[in-house]
ZANU-874580 format. One record per residue (C-alpha): chain; residue in three letters; residue number from 1; x negated, y negated, z negated. Coordinates in steps of 0.2 Angstrom, whole numbers, plus 5000, padded with zeros to 4 digits. Example, Ala and Ser with C-alpha at 12.3 -4.5 7.8 and 13.67 -1.06 7.14 Angstrom:
ATOM   drenti   timar   nunu   east   north     up
ATOM        A     ALA      1   4938    5022   4961
ATOM        A     SER      2   4932    5005   4964
END
This chain:
ATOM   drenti   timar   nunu   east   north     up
ATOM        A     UNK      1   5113    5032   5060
ATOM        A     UNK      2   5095    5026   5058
ATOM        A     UNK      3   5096    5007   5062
ATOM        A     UNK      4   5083    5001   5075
ATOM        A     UNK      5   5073    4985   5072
ATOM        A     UNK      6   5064    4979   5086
ATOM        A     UNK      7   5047    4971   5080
ATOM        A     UNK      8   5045    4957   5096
ATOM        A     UNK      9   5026    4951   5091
ATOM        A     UNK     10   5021    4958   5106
ATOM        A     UNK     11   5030    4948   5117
ATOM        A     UNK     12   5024    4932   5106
ATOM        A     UNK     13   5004    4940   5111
ATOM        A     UNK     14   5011    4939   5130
ATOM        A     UNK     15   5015    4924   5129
ATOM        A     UNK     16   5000    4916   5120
ATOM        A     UNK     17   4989    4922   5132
ATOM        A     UNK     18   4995    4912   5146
ATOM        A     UNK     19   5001    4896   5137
ATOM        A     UNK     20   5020    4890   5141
ATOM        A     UNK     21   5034    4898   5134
ATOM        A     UNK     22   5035    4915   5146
ATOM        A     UNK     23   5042    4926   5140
ATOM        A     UNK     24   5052    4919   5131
ATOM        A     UNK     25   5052    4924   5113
ATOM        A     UNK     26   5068    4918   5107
ATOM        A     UNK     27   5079    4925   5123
ATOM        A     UNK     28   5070    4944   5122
ATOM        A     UNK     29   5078    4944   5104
ATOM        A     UNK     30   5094    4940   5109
ATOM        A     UNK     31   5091    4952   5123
ATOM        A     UNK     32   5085    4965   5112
ATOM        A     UNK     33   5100    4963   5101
ATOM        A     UNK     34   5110    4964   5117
ATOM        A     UNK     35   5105    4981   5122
ATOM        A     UNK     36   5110    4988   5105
ATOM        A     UNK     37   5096    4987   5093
ATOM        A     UNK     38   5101    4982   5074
ATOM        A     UNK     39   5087    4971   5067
ATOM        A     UNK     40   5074    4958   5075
ATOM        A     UNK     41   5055    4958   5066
ATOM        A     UNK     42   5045    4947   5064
ATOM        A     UNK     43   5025    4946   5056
ATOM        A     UNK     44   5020    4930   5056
ATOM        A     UNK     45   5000    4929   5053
ATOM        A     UNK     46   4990    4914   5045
ATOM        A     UNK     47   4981    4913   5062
ATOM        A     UNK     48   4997    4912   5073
ATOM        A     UNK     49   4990    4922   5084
ATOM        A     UNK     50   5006    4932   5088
ATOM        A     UNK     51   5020    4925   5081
ATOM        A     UNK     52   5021    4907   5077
ATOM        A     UNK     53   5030    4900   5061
ATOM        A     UNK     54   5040    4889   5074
ATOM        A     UNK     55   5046    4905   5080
ATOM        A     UNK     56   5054    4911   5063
ATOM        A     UNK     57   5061    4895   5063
ATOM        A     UNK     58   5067    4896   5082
ATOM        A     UNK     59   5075    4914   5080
ATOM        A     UNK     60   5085    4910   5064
ATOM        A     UNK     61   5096    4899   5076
ATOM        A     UNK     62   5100    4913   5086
ATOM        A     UNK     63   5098    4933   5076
ATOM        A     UNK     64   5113    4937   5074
ATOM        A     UNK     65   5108    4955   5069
ATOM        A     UNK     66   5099    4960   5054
ATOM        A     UNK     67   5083    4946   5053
ATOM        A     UNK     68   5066    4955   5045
ATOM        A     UNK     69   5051    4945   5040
ATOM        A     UNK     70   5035    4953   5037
ATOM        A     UNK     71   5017    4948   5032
ATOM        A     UNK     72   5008    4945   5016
ATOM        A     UNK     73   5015    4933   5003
ATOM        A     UNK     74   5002    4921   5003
ATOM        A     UNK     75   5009    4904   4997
ATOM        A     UNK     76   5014    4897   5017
ATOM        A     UNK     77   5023    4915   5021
ATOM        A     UNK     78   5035    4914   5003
ATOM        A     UNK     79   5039    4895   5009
ATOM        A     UNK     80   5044    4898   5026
ATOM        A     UNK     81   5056    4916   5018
ATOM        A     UNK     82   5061    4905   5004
ATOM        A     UNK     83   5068    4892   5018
ATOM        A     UNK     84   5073    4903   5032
ATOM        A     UNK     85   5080    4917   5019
ATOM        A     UNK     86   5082    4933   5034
ATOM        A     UNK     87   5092    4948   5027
ATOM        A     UNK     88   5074    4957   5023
ATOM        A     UNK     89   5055    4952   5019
ATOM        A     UNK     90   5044    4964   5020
ATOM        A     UNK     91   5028    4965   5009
ATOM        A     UNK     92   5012    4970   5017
ATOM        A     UNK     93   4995    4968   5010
ATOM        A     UNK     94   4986    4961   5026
ATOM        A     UNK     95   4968    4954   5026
ATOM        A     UNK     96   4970    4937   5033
ATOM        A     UNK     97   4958    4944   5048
ATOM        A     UNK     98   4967    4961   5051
ATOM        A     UNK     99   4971    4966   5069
ATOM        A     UNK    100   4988    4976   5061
ATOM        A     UNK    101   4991    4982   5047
ATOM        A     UNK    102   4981    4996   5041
ATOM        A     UNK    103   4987    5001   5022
ATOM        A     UNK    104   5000    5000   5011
ATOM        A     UNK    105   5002    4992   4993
ATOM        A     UNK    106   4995    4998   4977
ATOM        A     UNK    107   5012    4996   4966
ATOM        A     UNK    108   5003    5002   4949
ATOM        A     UNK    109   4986    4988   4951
ATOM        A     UNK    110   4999    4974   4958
ATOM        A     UNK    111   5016    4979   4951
ATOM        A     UNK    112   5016    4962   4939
ATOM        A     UNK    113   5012    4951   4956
ATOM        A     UNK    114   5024    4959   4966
ATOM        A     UNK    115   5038    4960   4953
ATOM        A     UNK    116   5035    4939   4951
ATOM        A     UNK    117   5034    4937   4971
ATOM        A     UNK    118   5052    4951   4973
ATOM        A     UNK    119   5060    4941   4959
ATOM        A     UNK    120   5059    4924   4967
ATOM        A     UNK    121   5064    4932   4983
ATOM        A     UNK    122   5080    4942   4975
ATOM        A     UNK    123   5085    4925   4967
ATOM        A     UNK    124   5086    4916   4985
ATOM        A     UNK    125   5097    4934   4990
ATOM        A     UNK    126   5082    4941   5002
ATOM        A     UNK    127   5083    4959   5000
ATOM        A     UNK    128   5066    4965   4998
ATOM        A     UNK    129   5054    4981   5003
ATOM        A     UNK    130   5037    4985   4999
ATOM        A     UNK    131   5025    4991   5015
ATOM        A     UNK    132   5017    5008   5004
ATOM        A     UNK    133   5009    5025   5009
ATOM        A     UNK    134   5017    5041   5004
ATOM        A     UNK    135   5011    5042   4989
ATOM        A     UNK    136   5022    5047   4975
ATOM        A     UNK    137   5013    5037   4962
ATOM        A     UNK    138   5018    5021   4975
ATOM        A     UNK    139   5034    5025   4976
ATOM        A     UNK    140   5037    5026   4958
ATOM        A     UNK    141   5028    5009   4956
ATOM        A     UNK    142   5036    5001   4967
ATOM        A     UNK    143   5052    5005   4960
ATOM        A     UNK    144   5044    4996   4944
ATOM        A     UNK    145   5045    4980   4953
ATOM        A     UNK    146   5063    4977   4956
ATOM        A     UNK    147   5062    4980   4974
ATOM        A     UNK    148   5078    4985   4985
ATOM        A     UNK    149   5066    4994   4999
ATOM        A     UNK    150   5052    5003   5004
ATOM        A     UNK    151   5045    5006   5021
ATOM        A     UNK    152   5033    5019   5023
ATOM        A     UNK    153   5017    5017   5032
ATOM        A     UNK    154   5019    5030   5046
ATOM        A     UNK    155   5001    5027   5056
ATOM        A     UNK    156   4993    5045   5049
ATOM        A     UNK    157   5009    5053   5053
ATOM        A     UNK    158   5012    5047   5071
ATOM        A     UNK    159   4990    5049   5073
ATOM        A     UNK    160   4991    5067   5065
ATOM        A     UNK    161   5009    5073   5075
ATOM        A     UNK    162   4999    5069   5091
ATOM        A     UNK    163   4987    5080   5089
ATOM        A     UNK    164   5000    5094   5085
ATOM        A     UNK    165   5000    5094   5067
ATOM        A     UNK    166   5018    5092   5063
ATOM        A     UNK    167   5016    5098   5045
ATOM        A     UNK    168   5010    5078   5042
ATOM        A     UNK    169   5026    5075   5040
ATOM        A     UNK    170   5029    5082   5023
ATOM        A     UNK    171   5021    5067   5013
ATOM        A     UNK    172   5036    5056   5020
ATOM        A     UNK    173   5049    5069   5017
ATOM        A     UNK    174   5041    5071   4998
ATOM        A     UNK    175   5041    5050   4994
ATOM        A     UNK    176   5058    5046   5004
ATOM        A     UNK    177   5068    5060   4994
ATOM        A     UNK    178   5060    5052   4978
ATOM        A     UNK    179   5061    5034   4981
ATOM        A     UNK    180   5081    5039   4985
ATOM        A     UNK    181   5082    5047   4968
ATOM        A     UNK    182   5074    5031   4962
ATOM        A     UNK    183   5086    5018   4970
ATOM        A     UNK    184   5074    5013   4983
ATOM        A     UNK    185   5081    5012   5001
ATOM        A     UNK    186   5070    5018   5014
ATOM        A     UNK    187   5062    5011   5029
ATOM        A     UNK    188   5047    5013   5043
ATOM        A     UNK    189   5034    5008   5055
ATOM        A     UNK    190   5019    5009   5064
ATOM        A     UNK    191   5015    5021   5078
ATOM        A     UNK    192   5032    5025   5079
ATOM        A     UNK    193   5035    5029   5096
ATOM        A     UNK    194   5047    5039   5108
ATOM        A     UNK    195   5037    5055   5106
ATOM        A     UNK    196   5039    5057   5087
ATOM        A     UNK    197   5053    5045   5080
ATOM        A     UNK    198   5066    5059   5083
ATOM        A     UNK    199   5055    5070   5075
ATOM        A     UNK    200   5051    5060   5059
ATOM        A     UNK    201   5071    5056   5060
ATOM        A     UNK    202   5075    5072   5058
ATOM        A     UNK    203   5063    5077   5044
ATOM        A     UNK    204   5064    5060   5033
ATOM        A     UNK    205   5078    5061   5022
ATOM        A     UNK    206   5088    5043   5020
ATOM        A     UNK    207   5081    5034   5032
ATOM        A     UNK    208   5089    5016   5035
ATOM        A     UNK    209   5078    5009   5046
ATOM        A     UNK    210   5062    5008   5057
ATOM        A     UNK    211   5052    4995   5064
ATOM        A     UNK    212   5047    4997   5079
ATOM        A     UNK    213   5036    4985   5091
ATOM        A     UNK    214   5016    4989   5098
ATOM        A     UNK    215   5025    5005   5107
ATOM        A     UNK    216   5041    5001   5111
ATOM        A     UNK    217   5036    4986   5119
ATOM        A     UNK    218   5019    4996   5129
ATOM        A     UNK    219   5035    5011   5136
ATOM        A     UNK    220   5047    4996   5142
ATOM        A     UNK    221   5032    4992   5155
ATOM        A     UNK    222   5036    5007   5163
ATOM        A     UNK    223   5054    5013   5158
ATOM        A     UNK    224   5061    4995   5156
ATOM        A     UNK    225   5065    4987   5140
ATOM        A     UNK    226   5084    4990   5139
ATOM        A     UNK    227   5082    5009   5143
ATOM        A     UNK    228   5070    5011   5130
ATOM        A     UNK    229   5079    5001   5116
ATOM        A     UNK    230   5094    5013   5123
ATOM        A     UNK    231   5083    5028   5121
ATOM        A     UNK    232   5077    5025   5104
ATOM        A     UNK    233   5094    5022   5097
ATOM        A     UNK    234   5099    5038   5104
ATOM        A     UNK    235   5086    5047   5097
ATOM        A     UNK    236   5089    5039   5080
ATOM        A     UNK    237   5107    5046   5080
END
């Protein structure tokens, strides 16, 4: 089975935007974890606009899951991994002022910086995976790094299977049968949703896990948030 993590920054936005502490951040993980899903994410920003770098700290105490930490390894983002050391960091090359991510790395032109940045990781015993599109020249550089994982940038896919082209799919397919080949496990996210995870489950070969967060937390408003962790893990059977 494909394991589920639940990517909570949302709830972190909700609660921002009010002040206070509602919701609660810290209980909706162990919620979360509750209902059945494998993993908590987190991507803490330099602007803290979401997730706050207290909240790392904060859900450390209490994930009893698997504990994934994303964001761009500027020097503040290493520090607080190298302290916390979750079961994953996750590599992603966001612009300080992104609203979300929008591209994955280039493993040939950074392969030297991101093979410094993994080995320090590995050495504090963080698994690591590299945030790429489904390119097969990424995946081949990325396996040049030393890293344990990849999760593939699903946005065209989830954008392109809207609109009723499920053929997109077949890029993913291509870089997640070659990245096994090379060693690399294989994760994903972004747009995932309830309308195309079992889709792209079921045409991705070795997928470990996905990340999941700006939909499934938009389909809990109407369906509940424990019925749609449920349904997901279902659908990723």
């Amino acid at each position: 089975m494909t394991k589920l993590s639940v990517n909570i920054n949302k709830i972190a936005t909700l609660r921002n935007a009010r002040g206070g502490n509602m919701p609660n951040v810290v209980q909706v993980a162990k919620d979360v974890e509750q209902f059945g899903a494998q993993g908590i994410t987190i991507h803490p920003r330099p602007d803290e606009r979401h997730i706050r770098y207290q909240d790392a700290h904060d859900l450390k105490q209490v994930v009893t899951t698997e504990y994934n930490i994303e964001g761009n390894p500027i020097d503040r983002f290493l520090e607080l991994v190298l302290k916390l050391r979750p079961t994953q960091a996750t590599l992603v090359p966001d612009a300080v002022d992104a609203i979300t991510s929008n591209a994955g790395w280039d493993t040939v032109k950074h392969e030297h910086y991101l093979k410094e940045v993994i080995t320090e990781l590995k050495r504090s015993g963080i698994r690591t995976s590299i945030f790429v599109d489904p390119e097969e020249k990424m995946i081949e550089g990325a396996a040049k790094t030393g890293a344990d994982r990849i999760e593939l940038y699903t946005e065209n896919f989830a954008h392109q299977y809207g609109l009723g082209n499920s053929a997109a799919v077949k890029p993913y397919a291509v870089c997640a049968a070659l990245a096994n080949e090379l060693g690399l496990g294989v994760n994903a996210g972004h747009d995932l949703s309830l309308k195309n995870i079992a889709f792209f489950k079921q045409n991705v070969p070795h997928l470990l896990e996905v990340s999941i967060g700006h939909a499934l937390i938009c389909e809990a408003l109407y369906d509940g948030l424990e019925n749609v962790v449920k349904n997901y893990l279902e659908k990723l059977k």
